[in-house]
Every structure is written in structure tokens, then in C-alpha cells.
MIMAR-577520 format. One record per residue (C-alpha): residue in one letter; z, y, x. Coordinates in steps of 0.2 Angstrom, whole numbers, padded with zeros to 4 digits, always signed. Layout:
% MIMAR-577520
aZYX/...
***
This chain:
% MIMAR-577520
x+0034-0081+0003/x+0024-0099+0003/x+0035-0116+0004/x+0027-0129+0017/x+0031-0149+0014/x+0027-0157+0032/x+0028-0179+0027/x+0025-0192+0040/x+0035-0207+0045/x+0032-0204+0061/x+0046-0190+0067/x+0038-0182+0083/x+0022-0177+0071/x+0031-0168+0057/x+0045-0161+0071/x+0029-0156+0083/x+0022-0148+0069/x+0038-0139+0061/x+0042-0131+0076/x+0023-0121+0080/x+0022-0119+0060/x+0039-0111+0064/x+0035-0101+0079/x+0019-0093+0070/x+0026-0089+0054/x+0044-0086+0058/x+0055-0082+0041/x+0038-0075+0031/x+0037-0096+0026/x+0048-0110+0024/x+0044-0126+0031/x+0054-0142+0025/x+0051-0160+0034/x+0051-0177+0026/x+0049-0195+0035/x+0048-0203+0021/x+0035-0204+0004/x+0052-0206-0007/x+0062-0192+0001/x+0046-0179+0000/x+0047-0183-0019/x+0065-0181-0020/x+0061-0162-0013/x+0047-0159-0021/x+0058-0163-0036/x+0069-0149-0034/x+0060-0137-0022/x+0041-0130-0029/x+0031-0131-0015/x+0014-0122-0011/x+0007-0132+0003/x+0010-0151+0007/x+0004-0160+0023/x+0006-0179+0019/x+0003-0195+0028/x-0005-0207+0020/x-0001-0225+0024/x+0020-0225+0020/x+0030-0239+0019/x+0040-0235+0004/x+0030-0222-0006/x+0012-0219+0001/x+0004-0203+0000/x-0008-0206-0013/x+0005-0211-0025/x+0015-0195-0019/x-0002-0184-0023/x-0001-0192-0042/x+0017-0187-0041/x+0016-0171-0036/x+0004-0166-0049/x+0014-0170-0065/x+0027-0157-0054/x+0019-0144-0048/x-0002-0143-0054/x-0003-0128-0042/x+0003-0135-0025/x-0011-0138-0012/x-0011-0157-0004/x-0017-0158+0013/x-0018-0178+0020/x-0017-0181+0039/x-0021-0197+0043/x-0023-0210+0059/x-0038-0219+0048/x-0053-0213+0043/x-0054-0222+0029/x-0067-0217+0016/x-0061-0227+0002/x-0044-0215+0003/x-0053-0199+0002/x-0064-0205-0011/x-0048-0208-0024/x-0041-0193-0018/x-0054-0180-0019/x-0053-0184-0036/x-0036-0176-0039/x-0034-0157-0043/x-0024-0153-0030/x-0034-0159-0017/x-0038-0150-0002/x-0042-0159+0013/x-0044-0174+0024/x-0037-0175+0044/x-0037-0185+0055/x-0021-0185+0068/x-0033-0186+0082/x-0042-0171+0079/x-0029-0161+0087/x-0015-0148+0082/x-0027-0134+0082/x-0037-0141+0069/x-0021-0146+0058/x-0012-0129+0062/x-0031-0120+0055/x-0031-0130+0040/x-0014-0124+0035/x-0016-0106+0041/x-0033-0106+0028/x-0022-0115+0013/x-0007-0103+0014/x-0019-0086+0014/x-0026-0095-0002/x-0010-0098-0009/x-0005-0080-0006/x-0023-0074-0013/x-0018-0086-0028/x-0002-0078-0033/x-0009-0062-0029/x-0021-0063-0041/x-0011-0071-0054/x+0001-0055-0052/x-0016-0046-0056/x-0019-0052-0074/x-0018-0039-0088/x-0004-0044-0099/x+0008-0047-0083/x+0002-0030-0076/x+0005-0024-0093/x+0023-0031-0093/x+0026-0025-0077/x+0021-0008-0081/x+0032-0007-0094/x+0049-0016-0084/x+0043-0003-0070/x+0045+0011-0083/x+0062+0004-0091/x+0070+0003-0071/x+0062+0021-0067/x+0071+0029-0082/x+0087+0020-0080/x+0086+0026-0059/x+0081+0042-0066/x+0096+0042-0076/x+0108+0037-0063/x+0103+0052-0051/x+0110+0064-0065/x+0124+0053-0068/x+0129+0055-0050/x+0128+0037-0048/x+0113+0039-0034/x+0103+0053-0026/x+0084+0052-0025/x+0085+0047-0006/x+0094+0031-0010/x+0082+0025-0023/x+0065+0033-0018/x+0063+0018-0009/x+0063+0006-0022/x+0053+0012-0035/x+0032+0015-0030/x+0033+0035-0031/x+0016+0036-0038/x+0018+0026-0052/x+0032+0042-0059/x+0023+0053-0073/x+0024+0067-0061/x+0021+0072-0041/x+0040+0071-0033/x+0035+0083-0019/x+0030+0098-0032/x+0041+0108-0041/x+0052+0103-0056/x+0059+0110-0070/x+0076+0101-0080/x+0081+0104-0096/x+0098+0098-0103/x+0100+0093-0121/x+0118+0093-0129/x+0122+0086-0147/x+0138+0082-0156/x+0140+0064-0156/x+0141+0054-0172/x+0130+0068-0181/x+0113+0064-0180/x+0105+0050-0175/x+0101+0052-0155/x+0086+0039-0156/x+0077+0047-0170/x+0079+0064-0163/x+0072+0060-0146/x+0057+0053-0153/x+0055+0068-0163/x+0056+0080-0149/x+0046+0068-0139/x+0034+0067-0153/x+0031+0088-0154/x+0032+0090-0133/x+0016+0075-0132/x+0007+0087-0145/x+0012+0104-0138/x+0016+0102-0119/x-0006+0099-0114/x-0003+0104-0095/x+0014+0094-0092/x+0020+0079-0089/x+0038+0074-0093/x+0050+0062-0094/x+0063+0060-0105/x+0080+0053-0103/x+0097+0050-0112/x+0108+0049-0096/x+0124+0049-0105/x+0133+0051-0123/x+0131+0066-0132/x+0117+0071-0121/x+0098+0072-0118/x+0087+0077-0102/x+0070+0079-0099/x+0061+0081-0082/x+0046+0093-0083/x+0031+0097-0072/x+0015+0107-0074/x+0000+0097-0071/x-0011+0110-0066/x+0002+0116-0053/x+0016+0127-0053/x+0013+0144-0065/x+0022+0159-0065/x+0022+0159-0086/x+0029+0140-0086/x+0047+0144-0088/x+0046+0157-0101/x+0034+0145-0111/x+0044+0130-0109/x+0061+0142-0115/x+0047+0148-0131/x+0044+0128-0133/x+0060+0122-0135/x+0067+0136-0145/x+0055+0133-0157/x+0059+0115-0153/x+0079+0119-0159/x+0073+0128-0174/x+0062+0114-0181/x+0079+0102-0178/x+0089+0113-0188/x+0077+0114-0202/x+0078+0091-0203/x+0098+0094-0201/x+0098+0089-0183/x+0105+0102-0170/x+0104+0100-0153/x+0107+0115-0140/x+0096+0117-0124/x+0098+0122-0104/x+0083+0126-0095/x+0085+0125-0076/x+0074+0137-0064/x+0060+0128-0054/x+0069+0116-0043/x+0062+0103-0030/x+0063+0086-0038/x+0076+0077-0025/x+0087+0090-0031/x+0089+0086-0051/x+0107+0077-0051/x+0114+0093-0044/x+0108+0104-0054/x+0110+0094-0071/x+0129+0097-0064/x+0126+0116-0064/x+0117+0114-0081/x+0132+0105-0089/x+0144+0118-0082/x+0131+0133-0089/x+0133+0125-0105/x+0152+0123-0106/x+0153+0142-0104/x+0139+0145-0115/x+0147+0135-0130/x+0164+0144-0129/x+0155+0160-0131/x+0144+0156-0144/x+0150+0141-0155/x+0137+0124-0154/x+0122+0128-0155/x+0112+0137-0141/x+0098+0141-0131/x+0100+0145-0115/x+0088+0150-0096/x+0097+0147-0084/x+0093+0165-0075/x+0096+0174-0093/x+0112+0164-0093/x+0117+0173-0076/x+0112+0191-0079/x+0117+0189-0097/x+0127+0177-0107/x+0139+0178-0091/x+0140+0194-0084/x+0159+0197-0089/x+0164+0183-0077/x+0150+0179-0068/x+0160+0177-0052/x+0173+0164-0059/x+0155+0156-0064/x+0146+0155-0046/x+0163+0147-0042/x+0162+0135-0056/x+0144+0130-0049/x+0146+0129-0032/x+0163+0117-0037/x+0153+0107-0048/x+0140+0104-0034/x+0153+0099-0021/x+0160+0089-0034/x+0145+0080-0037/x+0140+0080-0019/x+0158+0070-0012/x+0155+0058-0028/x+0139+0054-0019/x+0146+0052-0003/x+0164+0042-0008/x+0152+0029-0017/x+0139+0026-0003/x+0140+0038+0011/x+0146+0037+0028/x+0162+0047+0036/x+0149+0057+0045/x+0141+0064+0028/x+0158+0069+0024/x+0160+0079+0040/x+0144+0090+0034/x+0150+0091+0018/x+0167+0098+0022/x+0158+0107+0036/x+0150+0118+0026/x+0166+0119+0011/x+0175+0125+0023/x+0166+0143+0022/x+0169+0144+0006/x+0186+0138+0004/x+0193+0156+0000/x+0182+0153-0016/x+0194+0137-0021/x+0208+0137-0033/x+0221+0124-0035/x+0216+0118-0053/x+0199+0113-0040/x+0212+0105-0026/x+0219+0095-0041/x+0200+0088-0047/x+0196+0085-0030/x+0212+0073-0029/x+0209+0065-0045/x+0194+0059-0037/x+0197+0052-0021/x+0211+0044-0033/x+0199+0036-0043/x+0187+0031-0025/x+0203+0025-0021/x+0206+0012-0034/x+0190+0007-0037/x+0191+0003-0019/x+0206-0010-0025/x+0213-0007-0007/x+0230-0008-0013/x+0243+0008-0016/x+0243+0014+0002/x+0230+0024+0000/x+0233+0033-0016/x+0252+0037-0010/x+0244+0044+0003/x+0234+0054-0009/x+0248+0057-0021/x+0257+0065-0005/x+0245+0076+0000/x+0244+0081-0020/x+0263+0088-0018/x+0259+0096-0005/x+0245+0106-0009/x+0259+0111-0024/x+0267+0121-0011/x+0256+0125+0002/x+0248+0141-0007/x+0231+0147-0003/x+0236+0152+0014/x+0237+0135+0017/x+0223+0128+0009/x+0212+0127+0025/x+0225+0114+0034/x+0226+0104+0016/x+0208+0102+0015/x+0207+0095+0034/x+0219+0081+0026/x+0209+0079+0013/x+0192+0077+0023/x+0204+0063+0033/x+0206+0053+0019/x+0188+0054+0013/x+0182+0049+0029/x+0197+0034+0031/x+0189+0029+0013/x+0172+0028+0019/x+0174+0020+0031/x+0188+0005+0025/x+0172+0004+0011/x+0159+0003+0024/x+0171-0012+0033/x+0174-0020+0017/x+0155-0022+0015/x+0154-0027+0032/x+0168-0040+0029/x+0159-0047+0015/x+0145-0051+0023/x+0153-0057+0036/x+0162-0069+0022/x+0147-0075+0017/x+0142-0081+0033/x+0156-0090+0036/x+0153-0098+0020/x+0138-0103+0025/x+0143-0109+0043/x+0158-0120+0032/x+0145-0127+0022/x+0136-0133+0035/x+0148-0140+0043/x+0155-0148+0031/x+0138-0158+0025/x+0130-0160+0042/x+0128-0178+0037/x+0118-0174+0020/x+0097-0178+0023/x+0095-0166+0009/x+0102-0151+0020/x+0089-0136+0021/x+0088-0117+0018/x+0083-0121+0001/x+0101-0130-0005/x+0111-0118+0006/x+0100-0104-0004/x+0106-0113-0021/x+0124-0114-0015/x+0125-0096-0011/x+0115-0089-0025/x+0105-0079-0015/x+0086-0083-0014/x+0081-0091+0001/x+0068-0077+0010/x+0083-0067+0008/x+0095-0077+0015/x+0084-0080+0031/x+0084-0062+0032/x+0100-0060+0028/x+0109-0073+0039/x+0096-0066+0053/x+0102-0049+0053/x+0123-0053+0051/x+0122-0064+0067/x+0107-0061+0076/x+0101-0079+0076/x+0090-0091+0063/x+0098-0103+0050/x+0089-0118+0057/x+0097-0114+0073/x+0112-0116+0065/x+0109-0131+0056/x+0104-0139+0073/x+0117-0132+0084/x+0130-0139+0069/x+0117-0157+0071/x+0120-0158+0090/x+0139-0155+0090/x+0143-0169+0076/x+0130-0180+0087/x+0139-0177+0104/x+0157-0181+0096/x+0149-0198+0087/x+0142-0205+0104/x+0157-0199+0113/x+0165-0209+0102/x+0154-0225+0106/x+0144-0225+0089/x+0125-0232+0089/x+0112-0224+0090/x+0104-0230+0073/x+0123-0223+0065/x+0122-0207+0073/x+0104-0203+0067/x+0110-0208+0047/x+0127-0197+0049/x+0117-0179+0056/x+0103-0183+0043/x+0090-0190+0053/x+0077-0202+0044/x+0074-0214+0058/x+0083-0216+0076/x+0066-0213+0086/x+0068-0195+0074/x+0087-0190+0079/x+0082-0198+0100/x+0067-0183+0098/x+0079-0171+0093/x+0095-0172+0107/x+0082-0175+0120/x+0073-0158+0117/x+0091-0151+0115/x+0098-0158+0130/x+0086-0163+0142/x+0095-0181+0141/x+0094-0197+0131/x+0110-0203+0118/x+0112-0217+0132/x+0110-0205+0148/x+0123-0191+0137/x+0136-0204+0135/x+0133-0213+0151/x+0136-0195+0160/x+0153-0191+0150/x+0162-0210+0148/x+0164-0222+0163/x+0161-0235+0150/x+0145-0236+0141/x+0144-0249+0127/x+0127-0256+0124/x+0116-0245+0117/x+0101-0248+0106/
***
């Protein structure tokens, strides 16, 4: 987004002009006004600015002396002079500035000036295109690109986010592998405080880069005690790749054992990539069982642990999966979903709710408990939960189908007190704004660039932002908030050159411009029509 400094002393130009600079661009540019040289420098003092169209001939600060200014600030900006003389002798010393580009004349028309600044913000935008282009930025960005993928990367398994949620902010084709092909995951388990986890990743990063030819990979440390890695076949999907990769790691474990370092492997199936945080919960449960059967270290495939490492209670195991994917999946949902994803969710529970034990009731309460909390709603809700909790103590499985309807309830009441909180926020934040505004209408400096400082927000995405919460621009709302304090200070009987200093007008012939284009009326003819008695107005 470009920044556009409009300086003239004479109001009706630079509020002409605001307003179809306004009307074309809308909240892709921001356009800030000055009447005067010294107030322009005061903004271009705490605003960088891409674009200025200045006056030249100013009382207090003309715009040649602005220009000189203006480049000790910002050596990038483009200056623009508009002009009622066509005096040579000022282009002449101002061609000779950098940040000189162009000369109008006022009576050449708004086309013309409108065309000029359409052709210097496109090279403004071509400017800071190409400067994002360089080598070492793109190198840097490259690498902060790769640091954000891993960490979303590790959030998915977490639980934190699902694909869906975060697809949209990282550029897909940048990833190491194709998202819409087929993955595989493999889950990496040590004992904490026994080797040293960085080392060892490197060194099983160091013997997959040399062994692992046709596939990419990515590796990840989403929590302690625990590695992942996210593998595809370059070439396409083979049926050989999961015995190789099982062959490859084993070999991988025993070259770890032979350094000292002992770290026991998962392999998942093929799996589609949106799907790798619910089935690193399946590989986590796979390993628990694994463990207890074999001691630490181990070396498991996912199918080989089904037909095999688990065929004594493989039942009580596809219930331990198919828990540990709800689980996973209501997580999901109590953080970011809507009470309607609960529904589904619940929906399709409910078949197998014969499968659900209460030790799985009680997990599932501990974490709407904790949803509950974090929420920071107060103990209504987790009484509520703590209720149901006793409840189900009682109710026997007979009665688990009525105790889960209760539960669903209160997932969905959760979602939807978050989904109002957010709301509320926002709404908060406007009010804020609306305060603020109100409260300094009579401050010159007043713009979407201060009201962006005081909310900590930047100031594109406060326009955006104050757009979409109430359907209406933040100008709009700065010069509705004008027009009211004006109306109650000439009901009141104040003057004219008063009023235009107290809403933040530089010049009375500025603020007359303004309320007439508002109201249809004068100052004068406004308070003639509301007060019998009309004092003299200037």
C-alpha cells in the first residue's frame, strides 16, 4: 500500500483532489491532506510517504524548501509540484533535486493531475517490487519462509492447526514436496536428557540427504522427546517406497545405536498430506503399545504393527485409534471451529459410541475442561462440566448415548461463547476507535495513520478492518464525528474562523467547503435555520 501527501493552501484543491484520489483507489492507498508547507513537514516527519503533490508558492514553508526537506527524510519519496505559475526559474532549481518528478500547472485540469499520480504510484509499486526482488532479501526471505513452514508444519501435528487453516498463508509451492500427492510420516521417539536431540537430527538428516535420491522430506521436532519427518517420492508414488523407507530407517536405528544415540521409529502408510496431524496421533498411540511390549527401542510399520506386534488386542487398539482421532479432531474444533463442526463431529461419534469406554468419557471432559478455562469464562462452565462428569459416573454405558448429547451441548455452547468473544473483541476495538475519535476531533493531526499507531494495528489493515466490523470507511467516521462537534459549536454561536481550528480544519474557507458539501447549507444559513437569533457571522 502507497502513502499520498496532497499540500496546497488553497482547501477546495487538496479536498477536490482527496476525494477522486479516494474514489479510484479506495483502501488500496492512503491519502493524507495538508494546507500548509509546515504542517506537511510535520507529517512527513512521522508518516514515510511515497507520493507528494505540493504547492509551490506557501506562505509559511514553500514547496521548494518542503522538497529539500523531504529528502534529508525519506530519499525515496516522489515529489510532484502543482502550480498556478509557470515559472521556469522554479523548475529549473527543482529538477535538480533527486526526488524530482514533475511540474503541473493547476490549469491544466484534474485529468492531467489524477494521470500524473496514477503513473507515480505504479512506479512506486514497480520500485518496492523490485527491491523485494534483490538476492540477499529473497535469500532472507526464503529462509524466514522455510523457518514459518516448519514451525506451521509443526503445529498441524501438535494439533494446534489443521492444513485447511494454514494452507492459505504459506505459498504451497514453495513446500519441499507436492501437497496434493501422497505422503508418508515417520515418528521419531527418544528418551529426553539422553542424547543430544540437535546433533542427532542432523545426523539422520545428514544420511537420508545421501540415501533418500528420489524423495523429498522435511524434518521436524514438533514437541519434546520427539522427532517427525514428512516424506514423498519425487518420481511419484511406488509400490516399493514403504518397505524401502522401513529398510532405510532401520538401518538408520542401527547406525544411532552404534554412536550411542537410540531413537525408535513409526512409519505411517501412504496418507494424503492434509491428513498428517491425525495420523501422527495414531502413530503416537502405535508407539505407546509398541514400547510396552518391547521395552525402548523399536522399529515399527504401521500395517506390521496391526497384523503383528498387536494381534493379541488389536480391538482394544482400533478403539484406541479411532479415540485418539476424535480426540484430536474436537481439540481442533474447541480451538477454532464452529458449533456446526461439532455437530458432524458428534454426528458421526455417535455410530461408534458402543466402542467408548468411561476412562474415554473422562478424557473427553478433561478437555472441554481445559477449552473451558482457557476460555477464562468464569466457573459456570466448568461446573457445568464437572456435573455432567458425575453423571456419566453413574449413568453406565446404557446411558452413554444421552451423556454424550450433553457433552456435544456444551462443545457447541463453547464454540460459540468463543466465536462471541472474538466478535466482542472486535467490536471493542471499534469502539475504541470511535472513543478516540471523538475525543480528539479537534487535533489537525488526526488521520488513519495516528489512529493506526494508537491501536497497534497497521494502518491498511485497520481500513480493512474497521471496513468489515461496521460496514463503513474510517474517514467517514472522522467526518461524521467533524460534522457533529461543528453543528453543536455553531449552535452554540461560536465563529466561523473558531469552529474550523476546534474540528481541525487549517483555514475557515477549508472547514465552509466541508459542511457545505455535508449539508447542502452554509455555517450562517445552518445556524440561521436552527436559532432565531443569528449573531454575526464572518
Amino acid at each position: 500500500m502507497q502513502t499520498l501527501l496532497l499540500v496546497d493552501d488553497e482547501p477546495n484543491i487538496v479536498e477536490g483532489l482527496a476525494s477522486q484520489v479516494q474514489q479510484k483507489y479506495g483502501d488500496q492507498l492512503i491519502v493524507l491532506k495538508s494546507f500548509s508547507g509546515t504542517h506537511a513537514l510535520s507529517i512527513l516527519r512521522n508518516n514515510q510517504v511515497d507520493v507528494v503533490l505540493s504547492d509551490i508558492c506557501m506562505p509559511d514553508l514553500d514547496g521548494l524548501a518542503l522538497l529539500r526537506e523531504t529528502e534529508k527524510l525519506w530519499p525515496h519519496t516522489h515529489f510532484v509540484f502543482l502550480s498556478g505559475f509557470d515559472d521556469f526559474q522554479y523548475i529549473h532549481q527543482a529538477s535538480k533535486s533527486p526526488l524530482y518528478s514533475g511540474y503541473l500547472l493547476k490549469m491544466e485540469g484534474d485529468d492531467v493531475v489524477l494521470a500524473k499520480l496514477d503513473e507515480q504510484i505504479r512506479l512506486c509499486r514497480e520500485e518496492a517490487r523490485r527491491e523485494l526482488e534483490q538476492d540477499e532479501l529473497r535469500s532472507q526471505y526464503q529462509r524466514m519462509q522455510g523457518f514459518l513452514q516448519h514451525a506451521a508444519l509443526e503445529s498441524i501435528l501438535r494439533g494446534g492447526s489443521s492444513w485447511k487453516d494454514l494452507s492459505a498463508q504459506f505459498f504451497q509451492d514453495t513446500l519441499p514436496f507436492q501437497t496434493g500427492a501422497p505422503v508418508y510420516l515417520v515418528l521419531g521417539k527418544y528418551q529426553i536428557n539422553q542424547i543430544d536431540r540437535i546433533d542427532t537430527l542432523l545426523k539422520i538428516d545428514r544420511l537420508l540427504t545421501v540415501r533418500l535420491a528420489r524423495f523429498r522430506f522435511a524434518s521436524l521436532m514438533p514437541e519434546e522427546g520427539a522427532f517427525a519427518w514428512i516424506l514423498q517420492n519425487a518420481e511419484g508414488p511406488q509400490a516399493t517406497d514403504a518397505s524401502y523407507l522401513y529398510a532405510l530407517f532401520e538401518a538408520i536405528q542401527q547406525r544411532l545405536g552404534d554412536s550411542g544415540s537410540q531413537v525408535s521409529f513409526v512409519l505411517s502408510n501412504a496418507i494424503p498430506f492434509p491428513c498428517v496431524g491425525e495420523k501422527y496421533a495414531l502413530l503416537e498411540r502405535i508407539y505407546s503399545v509398541s514400547v510396552r511390549d518391547r521395552g525402548m527401542l523399536v522399529m515399527v510399520e504401521e500395517d506390521g504393527c496391526a497384523n503383528a506386534v498387536l494381534s493379541r488386542e488389536s480391538i482394544l487398539l482400533n478403539e484406541q485409534l479411532r479415540f485418539s482421532r476424535l480426540l484430536h479432531q474436537l481439540n481442533q474444533c474447541l480451538r477454532s471451529g464452529s458449533p456446526s463442526q461439532v455437530q458432524e463431529l458428534f454426528r458421526d461419534c455417535r455410530e461408534e459410541a458402543g466402542a467408548l469406554r468411561t476412562e474415554h468419557l473422562f478424557t473427553l471432559f478433561s478437555l472441554i475442561l481445559q477449552a473451558e478455562r482457557d476460555l477464562d469464562a468464569g466457573t459456570a462452565g466448568e461446573r457445568e462440566v464437572l456435573a455432567l462428569a458425575d453423571d456419566a459416573l453413574h449413568a453406565g454405558q446404557e446411558g452413554l448415548p444421552a451423556i454424550l448429547e450433553r457433552y456435544q451441548a456444551l462443545c457447541e455452547e463453547l464454540c460459540r461463547r468463543r466465536e462471541a468473544g472474538e466478535a466482542h473483541d472486535a467490536q471493542a476495538v471499534v469502539e475504541r476507535i470511535n472513543r478516540y475519535i471523538a475525543d480528539n476531533i479537534e487535533n489537525y493531526d488526526l488521520s488513519l495513520t495516528e489512529l493506526a499507531r494508537m491501536t497497534g494495528f497497521n494502518p491498511s489493515y485497520l481500513s480493512r478492518f474497521y471496513r468489515i466490523n461496521t460496514g463503513r470507511k474510517l474517514s467517514e467516521q472522522i467526518d461524521g464525528e467533524k460534522l457533529r462537534h461543528a453543528k453543536e459549536l455553531i449552535r452554540s454561536g461560536e465563529l466561523v474562523k473558531n469552529v474550523a481550528e476546534r474540528t481541525g480544519f487549517a483555514s475557515p474557507s477549508a472547514f465552509i467547503l466541508f459542511f457545505k458539501r455535508n449539508t447542502g447549507m452554509t455555517p450562517k444559513q445552518y445556524f440561521d435555520q436552527e436559532s432565531a437569533e443569528s449573531p454575526q457571522y464572518d
